[in-house]
NUKOL-955774 format. One record per atom (N, C-alpha, C, CB): residue in three letters; atom name; x, y, z. Coordinates in steps of 0.2 Angstrom, whole numbers, plus 5000, padded with zeros to 4 digits. Glycine has a CB too. Example, Ala and Ser with C-alpha at 12.3 -4.5 7.8 and 13.67 -1.06 7.14 Angstrom:
BEGIN
+--------+------+------+------+------+
: rodren : tiza :   px :   py :   pz :
+--------+------+------+------+------+
:    ALA :    N : 5066 : 4972 : 5039 :
:    ALA :   CA : 5062 : 4978 : 5039 :
:    ALA :    C : 5066 : 4984 : 5039 :
:    ALA :   CB : 5057 : 4978 : 5045 :
:    SER :    N : 5064 : 4989 : 5035 :
:    SER :   CA : 5068 : 4995 : 5036 :
:    SER :    C : 5064 : 5000 : 5039 :
:    SER :   CB : 5070 : 4997 : 5029 :
+--------+------+------+------+------+
***
This chain:
BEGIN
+--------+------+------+------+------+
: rodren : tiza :   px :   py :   pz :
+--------+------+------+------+------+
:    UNK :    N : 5899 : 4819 : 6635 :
:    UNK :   CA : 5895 : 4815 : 6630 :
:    UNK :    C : 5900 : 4810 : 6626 :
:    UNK :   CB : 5892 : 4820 : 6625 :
:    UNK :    N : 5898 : 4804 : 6626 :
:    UNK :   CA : 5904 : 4799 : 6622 :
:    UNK :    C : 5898 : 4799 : 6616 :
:    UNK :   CB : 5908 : 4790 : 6626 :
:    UNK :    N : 5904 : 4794 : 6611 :
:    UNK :   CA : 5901 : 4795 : 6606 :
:    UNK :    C : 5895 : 4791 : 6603 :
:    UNK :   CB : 5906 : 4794 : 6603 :
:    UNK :    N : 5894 : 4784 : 6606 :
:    UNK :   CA : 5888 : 4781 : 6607 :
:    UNK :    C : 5884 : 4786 : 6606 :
:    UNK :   CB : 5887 : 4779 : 6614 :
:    UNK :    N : 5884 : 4793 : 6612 :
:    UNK :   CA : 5877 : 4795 : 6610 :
:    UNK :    C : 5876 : 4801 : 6606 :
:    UNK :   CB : 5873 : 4795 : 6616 :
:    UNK :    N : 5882 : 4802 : 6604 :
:    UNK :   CA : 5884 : 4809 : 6597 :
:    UNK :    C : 5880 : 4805 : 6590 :
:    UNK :   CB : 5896 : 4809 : 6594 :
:    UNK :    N : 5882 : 4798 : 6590 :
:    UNK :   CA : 5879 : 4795 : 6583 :
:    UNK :    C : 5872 : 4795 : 6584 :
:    UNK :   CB : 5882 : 4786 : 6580 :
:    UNK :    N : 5869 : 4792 : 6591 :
:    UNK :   CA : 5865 : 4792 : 6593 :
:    UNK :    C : 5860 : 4799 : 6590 :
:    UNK :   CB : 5867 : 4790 : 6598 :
:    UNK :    N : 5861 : 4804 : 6592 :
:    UNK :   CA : 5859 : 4811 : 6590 :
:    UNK :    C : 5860 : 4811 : 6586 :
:    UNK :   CB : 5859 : 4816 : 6592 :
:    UNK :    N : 5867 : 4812 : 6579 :
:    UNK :   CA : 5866 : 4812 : 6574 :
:    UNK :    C : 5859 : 4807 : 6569 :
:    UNK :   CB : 5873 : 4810 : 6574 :
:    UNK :    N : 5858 : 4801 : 6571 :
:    UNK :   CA : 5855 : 4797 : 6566 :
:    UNK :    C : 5846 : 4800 : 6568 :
:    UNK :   CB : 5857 : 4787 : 6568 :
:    UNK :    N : 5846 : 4803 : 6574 :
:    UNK :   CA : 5839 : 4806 : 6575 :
:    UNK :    C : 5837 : 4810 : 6573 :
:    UNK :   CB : 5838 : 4807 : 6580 :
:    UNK :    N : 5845 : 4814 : 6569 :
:    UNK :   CA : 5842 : 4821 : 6566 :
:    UNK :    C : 5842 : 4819 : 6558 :
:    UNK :   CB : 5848 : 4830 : 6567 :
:    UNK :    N : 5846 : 4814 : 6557 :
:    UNK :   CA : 5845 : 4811 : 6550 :
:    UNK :    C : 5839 : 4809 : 6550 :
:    UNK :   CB : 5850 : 4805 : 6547 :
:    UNK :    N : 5835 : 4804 : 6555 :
:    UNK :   CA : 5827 : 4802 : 6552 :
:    UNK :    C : 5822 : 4809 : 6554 :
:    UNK :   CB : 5824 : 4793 : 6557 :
:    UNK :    N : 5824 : 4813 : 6556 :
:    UNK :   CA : 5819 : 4817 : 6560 :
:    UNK :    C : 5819 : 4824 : 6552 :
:    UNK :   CB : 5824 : 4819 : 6569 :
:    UNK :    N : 5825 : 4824 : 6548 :
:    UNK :   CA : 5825 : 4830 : 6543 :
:    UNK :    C : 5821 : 4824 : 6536 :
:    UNK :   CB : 5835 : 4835 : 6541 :
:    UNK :    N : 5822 : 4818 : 6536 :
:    UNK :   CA : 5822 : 4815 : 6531 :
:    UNK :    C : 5815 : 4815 : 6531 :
:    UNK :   CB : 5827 : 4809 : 6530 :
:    UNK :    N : 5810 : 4813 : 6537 :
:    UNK :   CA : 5805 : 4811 : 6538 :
:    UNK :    C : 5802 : 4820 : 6538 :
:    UNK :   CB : 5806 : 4806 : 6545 :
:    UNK :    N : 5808 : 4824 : 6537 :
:    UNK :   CA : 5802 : 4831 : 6534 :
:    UNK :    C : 5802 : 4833 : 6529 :
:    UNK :   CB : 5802 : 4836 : 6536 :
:    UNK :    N : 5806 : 4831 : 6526 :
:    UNK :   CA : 5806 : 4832 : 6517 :
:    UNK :    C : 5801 : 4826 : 6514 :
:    UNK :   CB : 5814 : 4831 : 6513 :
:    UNK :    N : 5801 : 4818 : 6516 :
:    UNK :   CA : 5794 : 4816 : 6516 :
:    UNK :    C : 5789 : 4820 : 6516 :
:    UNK :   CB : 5792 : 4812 : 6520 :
:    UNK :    N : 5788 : 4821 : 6523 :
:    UNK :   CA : 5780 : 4824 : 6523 :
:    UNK :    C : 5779 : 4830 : 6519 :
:    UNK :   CB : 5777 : 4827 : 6530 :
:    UNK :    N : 5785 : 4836 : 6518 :
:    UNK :   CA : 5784 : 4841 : 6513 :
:    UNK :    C : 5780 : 4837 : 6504 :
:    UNK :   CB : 5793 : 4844 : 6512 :
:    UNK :    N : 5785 : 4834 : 6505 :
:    UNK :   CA : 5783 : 4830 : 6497 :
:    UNK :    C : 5776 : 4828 : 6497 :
:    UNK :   CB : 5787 : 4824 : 6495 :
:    UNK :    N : 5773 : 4824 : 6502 :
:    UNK :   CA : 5768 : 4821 : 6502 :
:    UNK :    C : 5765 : 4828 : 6501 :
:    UNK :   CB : 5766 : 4817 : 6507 :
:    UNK :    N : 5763 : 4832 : 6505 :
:    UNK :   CA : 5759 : 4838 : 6506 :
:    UNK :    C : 5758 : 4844 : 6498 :
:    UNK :   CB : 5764 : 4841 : 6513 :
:    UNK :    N : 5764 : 4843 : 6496 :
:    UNK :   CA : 5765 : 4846 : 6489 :
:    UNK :    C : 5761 : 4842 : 6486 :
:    UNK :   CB : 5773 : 4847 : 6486 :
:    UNK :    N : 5762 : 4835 : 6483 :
:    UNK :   CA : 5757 : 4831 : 6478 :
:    UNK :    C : 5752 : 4832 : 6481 :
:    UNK :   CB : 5759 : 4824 : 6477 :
:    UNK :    N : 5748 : 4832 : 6486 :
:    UNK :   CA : 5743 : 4832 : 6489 :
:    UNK :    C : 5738 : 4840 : 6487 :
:    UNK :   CB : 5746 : 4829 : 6496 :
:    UNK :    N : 5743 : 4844 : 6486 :
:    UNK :   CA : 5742 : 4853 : 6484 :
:    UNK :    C : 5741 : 4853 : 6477 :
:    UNK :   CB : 5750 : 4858 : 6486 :
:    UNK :    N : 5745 : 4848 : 6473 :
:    UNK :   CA : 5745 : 4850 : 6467 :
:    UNK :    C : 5740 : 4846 : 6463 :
:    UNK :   CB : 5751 : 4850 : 6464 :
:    UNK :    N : 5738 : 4840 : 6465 :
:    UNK :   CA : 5732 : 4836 : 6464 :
:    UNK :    C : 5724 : 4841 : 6465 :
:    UNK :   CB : 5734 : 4829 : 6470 :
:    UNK :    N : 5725 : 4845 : 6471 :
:    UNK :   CA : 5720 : 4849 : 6473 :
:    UNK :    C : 5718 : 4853 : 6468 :
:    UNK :   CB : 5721 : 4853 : 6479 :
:    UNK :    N : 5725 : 4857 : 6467 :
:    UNK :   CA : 5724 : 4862 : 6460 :
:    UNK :    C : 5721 : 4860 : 6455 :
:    UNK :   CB : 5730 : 4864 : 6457 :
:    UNK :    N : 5725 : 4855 : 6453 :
:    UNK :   CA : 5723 : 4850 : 6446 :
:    UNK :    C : 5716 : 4850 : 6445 :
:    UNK :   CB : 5726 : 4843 : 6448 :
:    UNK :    N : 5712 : 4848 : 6451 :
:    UNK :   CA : 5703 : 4847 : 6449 :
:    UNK :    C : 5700 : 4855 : 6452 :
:    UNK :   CB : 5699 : 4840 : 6455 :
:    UNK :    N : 5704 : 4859 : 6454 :
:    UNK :   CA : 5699 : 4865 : 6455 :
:    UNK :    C : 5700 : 4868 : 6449 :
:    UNK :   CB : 5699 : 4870 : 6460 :
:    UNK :    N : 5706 : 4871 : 6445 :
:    UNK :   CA : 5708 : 4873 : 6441 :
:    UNK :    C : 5707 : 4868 : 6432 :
:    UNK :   CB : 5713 : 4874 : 6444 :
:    UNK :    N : 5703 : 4862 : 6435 :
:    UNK :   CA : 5700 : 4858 : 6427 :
:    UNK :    C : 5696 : 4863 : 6424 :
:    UNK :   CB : 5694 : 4850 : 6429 :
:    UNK :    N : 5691 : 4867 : 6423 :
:    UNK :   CA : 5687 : 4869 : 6422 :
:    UNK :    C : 5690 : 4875 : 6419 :
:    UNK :   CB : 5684 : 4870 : 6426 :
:    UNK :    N : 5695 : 4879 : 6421 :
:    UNK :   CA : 5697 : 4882 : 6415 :
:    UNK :    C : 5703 : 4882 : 6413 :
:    UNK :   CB : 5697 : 4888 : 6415 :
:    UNK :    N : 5705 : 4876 : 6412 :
:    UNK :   CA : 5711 : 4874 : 6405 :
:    UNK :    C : 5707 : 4877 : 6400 :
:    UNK :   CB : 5712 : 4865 : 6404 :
:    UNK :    N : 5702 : 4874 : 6397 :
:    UNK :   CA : 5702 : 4878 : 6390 :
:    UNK :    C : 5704 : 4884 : 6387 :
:    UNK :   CB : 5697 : 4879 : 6388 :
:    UNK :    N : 5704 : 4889 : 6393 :
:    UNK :   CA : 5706 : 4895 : 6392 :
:    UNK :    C : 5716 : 4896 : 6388 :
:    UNK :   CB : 5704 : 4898 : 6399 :
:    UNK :    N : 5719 : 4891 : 6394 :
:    UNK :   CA : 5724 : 4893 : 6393 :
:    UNK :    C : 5728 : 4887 : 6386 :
:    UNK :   CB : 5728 : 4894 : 6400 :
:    UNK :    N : 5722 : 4886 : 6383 :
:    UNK :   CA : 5725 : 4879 : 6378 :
:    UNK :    C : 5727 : 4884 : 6370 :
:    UNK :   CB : 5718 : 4872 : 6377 :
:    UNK :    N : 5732 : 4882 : 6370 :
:    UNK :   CA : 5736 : 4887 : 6364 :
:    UNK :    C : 5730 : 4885 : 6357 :
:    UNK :   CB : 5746 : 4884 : 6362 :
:    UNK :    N : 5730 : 4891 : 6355 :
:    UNK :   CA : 5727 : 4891 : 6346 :
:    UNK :    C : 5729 : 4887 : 6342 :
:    UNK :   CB : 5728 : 4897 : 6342 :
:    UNK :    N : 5724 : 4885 : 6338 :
:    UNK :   CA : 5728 : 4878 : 6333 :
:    UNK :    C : 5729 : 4883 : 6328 :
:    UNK :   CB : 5723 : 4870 : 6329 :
:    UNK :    N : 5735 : 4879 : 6324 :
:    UNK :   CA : 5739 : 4882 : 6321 :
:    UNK :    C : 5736 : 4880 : 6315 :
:    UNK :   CB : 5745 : 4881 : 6323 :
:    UNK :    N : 5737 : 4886 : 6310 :
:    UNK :   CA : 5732 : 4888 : 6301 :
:    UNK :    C : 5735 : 4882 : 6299 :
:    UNK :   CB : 5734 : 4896 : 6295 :
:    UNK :    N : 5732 : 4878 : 6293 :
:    UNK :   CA : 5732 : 4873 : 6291 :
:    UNK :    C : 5741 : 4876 : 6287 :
:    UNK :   CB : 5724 : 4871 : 6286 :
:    UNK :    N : 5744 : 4871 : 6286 :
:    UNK :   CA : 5750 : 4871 : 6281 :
:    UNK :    C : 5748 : 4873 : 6273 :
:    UNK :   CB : 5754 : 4863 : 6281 :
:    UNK :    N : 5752 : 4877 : 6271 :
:    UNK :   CA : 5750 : 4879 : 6262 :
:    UNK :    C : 5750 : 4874 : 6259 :
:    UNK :   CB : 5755 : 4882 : 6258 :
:    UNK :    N : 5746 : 4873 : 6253 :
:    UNK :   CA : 5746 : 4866 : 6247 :
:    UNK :    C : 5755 : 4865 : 6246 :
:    UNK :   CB : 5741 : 4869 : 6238 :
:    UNK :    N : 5758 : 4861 : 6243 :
:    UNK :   CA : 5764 : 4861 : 6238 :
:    UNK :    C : 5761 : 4864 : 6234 :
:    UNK :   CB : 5768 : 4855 : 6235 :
:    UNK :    N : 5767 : 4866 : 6230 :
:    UNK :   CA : 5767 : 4867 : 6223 :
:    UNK :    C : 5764 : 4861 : 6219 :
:    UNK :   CB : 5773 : 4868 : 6221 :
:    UNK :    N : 5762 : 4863 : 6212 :
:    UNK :   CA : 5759 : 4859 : 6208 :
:    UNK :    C : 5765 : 4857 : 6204 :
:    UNK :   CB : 5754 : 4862 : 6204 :
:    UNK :    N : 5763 : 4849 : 6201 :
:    UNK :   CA : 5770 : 4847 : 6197 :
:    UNK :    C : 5770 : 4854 : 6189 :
:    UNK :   CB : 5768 : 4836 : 6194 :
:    UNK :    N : 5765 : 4858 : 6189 :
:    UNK :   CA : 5768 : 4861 : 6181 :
:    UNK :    C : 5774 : 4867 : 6185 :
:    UNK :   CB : 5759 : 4866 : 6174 :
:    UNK :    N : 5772 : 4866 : 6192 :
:    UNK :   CA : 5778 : 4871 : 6195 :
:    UNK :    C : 5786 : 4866 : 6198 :
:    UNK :   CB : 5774 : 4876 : 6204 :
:    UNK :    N : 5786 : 4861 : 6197 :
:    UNK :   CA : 5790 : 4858 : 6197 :
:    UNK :    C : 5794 : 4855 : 6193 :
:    UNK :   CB : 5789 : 4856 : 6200 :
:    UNK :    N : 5792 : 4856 : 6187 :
:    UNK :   CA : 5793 : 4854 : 6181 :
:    UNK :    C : 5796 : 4859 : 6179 :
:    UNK :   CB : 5788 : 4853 : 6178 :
:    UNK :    N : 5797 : 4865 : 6179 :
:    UNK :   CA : 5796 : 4872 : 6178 :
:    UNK :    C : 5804 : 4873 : 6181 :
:    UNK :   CB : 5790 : 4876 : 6182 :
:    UNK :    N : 5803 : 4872 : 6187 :
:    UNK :   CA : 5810 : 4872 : 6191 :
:    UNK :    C : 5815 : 4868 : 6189 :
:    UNK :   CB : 5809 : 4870 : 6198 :
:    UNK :    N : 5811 : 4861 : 6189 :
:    UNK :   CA : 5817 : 4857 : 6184 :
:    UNK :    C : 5820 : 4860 : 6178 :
:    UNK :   CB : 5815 : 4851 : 6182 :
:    UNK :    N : 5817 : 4863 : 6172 :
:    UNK :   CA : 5821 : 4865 : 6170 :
:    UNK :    C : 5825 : 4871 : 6170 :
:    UNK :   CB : 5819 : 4865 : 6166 :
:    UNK :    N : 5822 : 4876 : 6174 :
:    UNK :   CA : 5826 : 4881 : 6176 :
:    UNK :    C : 5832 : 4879 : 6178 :
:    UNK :   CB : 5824 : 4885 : 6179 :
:    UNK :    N : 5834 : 4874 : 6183 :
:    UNK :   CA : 5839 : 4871 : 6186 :
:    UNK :    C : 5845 : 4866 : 6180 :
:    UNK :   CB : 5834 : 4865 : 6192 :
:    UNK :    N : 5841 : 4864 : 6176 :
:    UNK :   CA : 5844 : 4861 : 6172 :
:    UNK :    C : 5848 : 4867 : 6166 :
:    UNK :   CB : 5838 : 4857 : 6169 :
:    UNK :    N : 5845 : 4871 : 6165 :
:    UNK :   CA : 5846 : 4877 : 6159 :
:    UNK :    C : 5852 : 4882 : 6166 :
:    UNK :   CB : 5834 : 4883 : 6157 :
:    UNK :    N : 5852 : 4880 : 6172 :
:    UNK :   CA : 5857 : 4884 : 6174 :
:    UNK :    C : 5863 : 4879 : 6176 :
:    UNK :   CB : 5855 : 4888 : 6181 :
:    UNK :    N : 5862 : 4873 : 6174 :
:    UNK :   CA : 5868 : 4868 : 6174 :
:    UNK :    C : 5870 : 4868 : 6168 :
:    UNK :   CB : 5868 : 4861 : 6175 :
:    UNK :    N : 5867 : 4868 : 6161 :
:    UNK :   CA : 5870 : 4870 : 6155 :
:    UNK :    C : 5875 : 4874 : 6155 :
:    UNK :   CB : 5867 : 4873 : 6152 :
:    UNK :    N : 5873 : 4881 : 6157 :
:    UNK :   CA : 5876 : 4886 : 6156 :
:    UNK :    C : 5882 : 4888 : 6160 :
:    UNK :   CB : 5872 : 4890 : 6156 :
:    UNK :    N : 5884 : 4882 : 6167 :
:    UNK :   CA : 5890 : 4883 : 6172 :
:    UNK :    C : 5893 : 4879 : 6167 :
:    UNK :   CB : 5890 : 4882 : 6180 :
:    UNK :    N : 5890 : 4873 : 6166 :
:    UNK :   CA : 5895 : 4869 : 6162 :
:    UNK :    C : 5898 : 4871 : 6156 :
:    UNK :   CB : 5892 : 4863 : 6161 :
:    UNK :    N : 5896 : 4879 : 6152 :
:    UNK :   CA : 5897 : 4878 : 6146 :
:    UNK :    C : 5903 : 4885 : 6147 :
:    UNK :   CB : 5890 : 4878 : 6141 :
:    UNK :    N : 5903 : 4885 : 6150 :
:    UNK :   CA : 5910 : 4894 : 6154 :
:    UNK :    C : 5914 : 4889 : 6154 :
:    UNK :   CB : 5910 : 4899 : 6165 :
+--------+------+------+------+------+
***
């Protein structure tokens, strides 16, 4: 065998694996597209729970509150 026809085979098994991992791929998108519309109909099922509304804040007379506590505890480090 000279080498002519070594590259020769070599380039035929390169287009010949490349050209099957194409068609794999195509074949997969073509699978999951299929799924996609048979399995449309029960997505609802697996669509997560909405989640409980967030708590109110606090009210400014509760922040107000805090501020002075916060304040009244700077006093008292500053005054040691």
């Amino acid at each position: 065998m000279s080498n002519a026809d070594l590259i020769l085979g070599g380039l035929k098994l390169l287009v010949f694996g490349m050209g099957m991992v194409y068609f794999f791929l195509i074949l997969m998108i073509i699978a999951m597209n299929l799924m996609q519309k048979v399995l449309a109909p029960f997505a609802a099922a697996f669509e997560p729970a909405p989640k409980a509304a967030p708590k109110p804040k606090a009210s400014s007379g509760d922040d107000a509150q805090l501020a002075a506590i916060a304040a009244a505890a700077v006093e008292c480090a500053r005054g040691k």
